[in-house]
C-alpha positions as CSV (number, residue, x, y, z in Angstrom):
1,X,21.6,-17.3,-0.6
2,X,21.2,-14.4,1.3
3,X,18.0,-12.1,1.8
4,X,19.9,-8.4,0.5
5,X,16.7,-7.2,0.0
6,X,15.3,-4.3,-2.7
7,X,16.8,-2.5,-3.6
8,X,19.8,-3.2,-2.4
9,X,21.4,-1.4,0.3
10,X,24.3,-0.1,-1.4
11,X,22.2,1.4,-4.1
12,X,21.8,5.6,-4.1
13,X,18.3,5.7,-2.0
14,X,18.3,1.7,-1.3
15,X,17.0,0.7,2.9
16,X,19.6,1.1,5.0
17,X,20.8,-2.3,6.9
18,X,18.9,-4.3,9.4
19,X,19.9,-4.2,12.9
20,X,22.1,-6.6,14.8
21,X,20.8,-9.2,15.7
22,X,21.2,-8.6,19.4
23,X,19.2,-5.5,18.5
24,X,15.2,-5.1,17.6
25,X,14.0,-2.5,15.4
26,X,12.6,0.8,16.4
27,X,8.9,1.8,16.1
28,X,8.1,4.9,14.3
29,X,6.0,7.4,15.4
30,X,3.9,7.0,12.5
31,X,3.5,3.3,13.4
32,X,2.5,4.9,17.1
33,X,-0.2,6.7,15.3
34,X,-1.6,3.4,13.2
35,X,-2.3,1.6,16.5
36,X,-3.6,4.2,18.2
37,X,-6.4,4.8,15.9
38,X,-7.3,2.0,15.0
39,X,-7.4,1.6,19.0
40,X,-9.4,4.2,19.4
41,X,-11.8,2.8,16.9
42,X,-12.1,-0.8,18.6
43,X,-13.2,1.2,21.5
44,X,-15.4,3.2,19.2
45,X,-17.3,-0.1,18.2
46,X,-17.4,-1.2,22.3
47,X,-19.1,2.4,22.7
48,X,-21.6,1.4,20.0
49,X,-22.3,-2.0,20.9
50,X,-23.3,-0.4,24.4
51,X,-25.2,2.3,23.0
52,X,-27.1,-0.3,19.8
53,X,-28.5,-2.1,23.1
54,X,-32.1,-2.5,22.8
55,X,-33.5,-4.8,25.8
56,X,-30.0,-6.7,25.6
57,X,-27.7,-5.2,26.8
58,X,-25.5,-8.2,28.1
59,X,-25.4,-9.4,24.6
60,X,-24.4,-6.3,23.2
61,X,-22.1,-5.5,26.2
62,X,-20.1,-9.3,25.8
63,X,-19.7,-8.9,21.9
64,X,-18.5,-5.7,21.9
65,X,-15.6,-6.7,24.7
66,X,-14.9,-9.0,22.8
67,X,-14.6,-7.3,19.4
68,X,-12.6,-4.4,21.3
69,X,-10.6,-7.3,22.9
70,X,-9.7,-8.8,19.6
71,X,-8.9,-5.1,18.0
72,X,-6.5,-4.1,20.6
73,X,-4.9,-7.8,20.6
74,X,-4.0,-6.8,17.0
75,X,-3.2,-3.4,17.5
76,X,-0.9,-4.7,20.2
77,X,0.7,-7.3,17.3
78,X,0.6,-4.3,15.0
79,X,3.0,-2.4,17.0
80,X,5.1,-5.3,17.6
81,X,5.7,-5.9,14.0
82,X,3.4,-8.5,12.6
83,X,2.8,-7.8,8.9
84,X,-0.7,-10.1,9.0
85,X,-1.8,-8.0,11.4
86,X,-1.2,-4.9,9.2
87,X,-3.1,-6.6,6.7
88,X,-6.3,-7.1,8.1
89,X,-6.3,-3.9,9.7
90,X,-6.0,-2.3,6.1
91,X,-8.7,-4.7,4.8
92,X,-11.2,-4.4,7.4
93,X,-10.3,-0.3,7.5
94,X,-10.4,-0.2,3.9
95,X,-13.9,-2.1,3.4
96,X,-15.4,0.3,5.8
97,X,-14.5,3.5,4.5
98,X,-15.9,2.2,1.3
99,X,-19.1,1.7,3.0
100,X,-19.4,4.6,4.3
101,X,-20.7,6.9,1.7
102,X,-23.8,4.1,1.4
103,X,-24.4,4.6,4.8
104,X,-24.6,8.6,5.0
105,X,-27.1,8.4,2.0
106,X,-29.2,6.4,4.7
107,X,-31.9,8.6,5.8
108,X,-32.9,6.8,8.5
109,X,-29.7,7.0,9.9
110,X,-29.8,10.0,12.5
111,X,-27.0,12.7,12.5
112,X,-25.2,11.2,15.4
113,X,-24.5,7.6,13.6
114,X,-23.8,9.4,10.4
115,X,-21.0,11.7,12.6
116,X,-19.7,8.5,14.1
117,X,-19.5,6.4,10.4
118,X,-17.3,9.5,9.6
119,X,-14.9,9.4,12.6
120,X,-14.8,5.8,12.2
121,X,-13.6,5.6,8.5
122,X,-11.6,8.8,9.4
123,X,-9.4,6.9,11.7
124,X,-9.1,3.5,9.3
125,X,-7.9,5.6,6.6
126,X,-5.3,7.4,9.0
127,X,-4.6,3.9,10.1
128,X,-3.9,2.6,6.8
129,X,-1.8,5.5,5.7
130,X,0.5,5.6,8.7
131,X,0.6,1.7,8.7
132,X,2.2,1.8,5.1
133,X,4.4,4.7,5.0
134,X,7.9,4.3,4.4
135,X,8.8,4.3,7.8
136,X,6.3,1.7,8.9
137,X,7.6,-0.1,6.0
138,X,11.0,-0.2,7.1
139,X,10.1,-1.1,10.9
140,X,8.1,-4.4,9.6
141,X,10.8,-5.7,6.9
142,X,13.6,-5.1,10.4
143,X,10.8,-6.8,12.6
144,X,10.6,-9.9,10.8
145,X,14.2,-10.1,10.2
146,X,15.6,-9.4,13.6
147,X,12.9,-12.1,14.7
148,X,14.1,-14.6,11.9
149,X,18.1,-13.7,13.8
150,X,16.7,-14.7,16.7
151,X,15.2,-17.8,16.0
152,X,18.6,-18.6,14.0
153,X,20.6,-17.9,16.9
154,X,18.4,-20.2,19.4
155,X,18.7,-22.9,16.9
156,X,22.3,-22.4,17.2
157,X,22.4,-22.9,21.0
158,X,19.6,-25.9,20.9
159,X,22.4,-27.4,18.4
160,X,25.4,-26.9,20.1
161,X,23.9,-27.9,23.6
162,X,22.2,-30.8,22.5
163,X,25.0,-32.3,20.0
164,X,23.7,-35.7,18.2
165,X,24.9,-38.6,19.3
């Protein structure tokens, strides 16, 4: 069975092929601009743990490394060409920007946090949208399969340098 995909490459306006497997897909730029905003926002929650500090501020400081730490790990795998990855960022992005509205209807929630909810859910959305665009699309579906050729191809070695006996 092979994996042709859909629709198939030889139809009018089907993917074109994956690469060799000797060869690993190209980012897009669009991809570029996923990973950094949703970068920029695991920073933006590091900024806000810092700034939320009331009397703790170690507290506040080690969660919010490590938050940021575990964002830009993803964004990292993101740009590298892990679908999960992908996934949760749109989830998390996506769950937040639906919040957002209930939070600016806050009126105890000064001008300045209202500004940063905005930004925030501004650069999810952008997030999500580059992540999924045709383009992006493309550079996942050639990630996983030029990763699959790879592990084929060191099964292939293992096999014929380690024959049974």
């Amino acid at each position: 069975m092979t994996n042709q995909g859909y629709p198939h490459p030889g139809q009018p306006g089907g993917f074109p092929g994956s690469p060799p497997p000797g060869e690993a897909a190209r980012r897009p730029a669009v991809l570029e601009l996923a990973a950094g905003a949703w970068a920029t926002v695991a920073v933006l929650y590091w900024l806000l743990a810092v700034a939320a500090s009331e009397g703790t501020l170690v507290a506040s400081l080690i969660f919010g490394v490590v938050i940021a730490g575990i964002l830009v790990f993803g964004c990292w795998k993101v740009r590298s060409g892990s679908n999960g990855w992908r996934v949760f960022f749109t989830i998390i992005s996506g769950c937040y920007a639906i919040l957002v509205p209930f939070g600016l209807l806050d009126p105890e929630w000064g001008i300045g946090l209202k500004a940063f909810s905005v930004l925030v859910g501004v650069l999810g959305i952008t997030g999500i949208v580059c992540s999924w665009l045709p383009a992006s699309n493309r550079y996942f579906h050639d990630a996983a399969e030029h990763r699959r050729a790879v592990k084929a191809q060191q099964f292939a070695e293992f096999v014929r340098n380690n024959p049974p006996p």
